[in-house]
N, C-alpha and C positions, 0 to 999 in steps of 0.2 A: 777485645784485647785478650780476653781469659779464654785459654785452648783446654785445658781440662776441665774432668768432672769431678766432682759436681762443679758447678761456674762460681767463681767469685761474686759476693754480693757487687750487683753497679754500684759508683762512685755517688748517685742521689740518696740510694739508701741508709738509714739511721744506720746500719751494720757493716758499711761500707770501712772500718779500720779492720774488718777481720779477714781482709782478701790475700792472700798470701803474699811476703816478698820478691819481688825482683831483683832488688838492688838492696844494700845496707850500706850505708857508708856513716857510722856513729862519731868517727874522727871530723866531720861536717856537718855533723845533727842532723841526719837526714836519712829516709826511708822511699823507695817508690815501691808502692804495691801492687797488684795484678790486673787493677783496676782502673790504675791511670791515677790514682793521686799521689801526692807528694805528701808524709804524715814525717813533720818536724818533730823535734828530740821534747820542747815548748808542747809539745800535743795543738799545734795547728796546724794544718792542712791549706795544703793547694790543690784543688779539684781541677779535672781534666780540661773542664769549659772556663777556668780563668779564677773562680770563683774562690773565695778566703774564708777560709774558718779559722776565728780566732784561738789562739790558744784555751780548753777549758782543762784543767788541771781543777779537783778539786778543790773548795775552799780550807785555807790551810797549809797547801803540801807541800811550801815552801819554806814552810817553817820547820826549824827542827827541836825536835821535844830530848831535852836532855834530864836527867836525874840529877837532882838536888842534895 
């Protein structure tokens, strides 16, 4: 899928969110990268073979710390 160089990491690799945008569509929480996966606003993924990665967002990060 990836025409330039250097190539985007494949979509099995641990580094597979760092493949460059194709698409941005934030108004539908959603991202296609150069790799063929689909990386939601949630931080989960739909890989090009069907495959789901669940949301991992840090523990915590929807919480929000206000001053007292």
């Amino acid at each position: 899928m990836c025409q330039h160089q250097p190539p985007c990491p494949p979509a099995e690799s641990a580094d597979r969110e760092s493949a460059r945008l194709v698409a941005h569509h934030p108004e539908q929480g959603w991202s296609l990268l150069c790799n063929g996966v689909l990386l939601f606003e949630d931080t989960g993924e739909l890989l090009p073979d069907g495959r789901i990665i669940g949301p991992h967002r840090p523990p915590g990060a929807d919480q929000v710390m206000t001053a007292a």
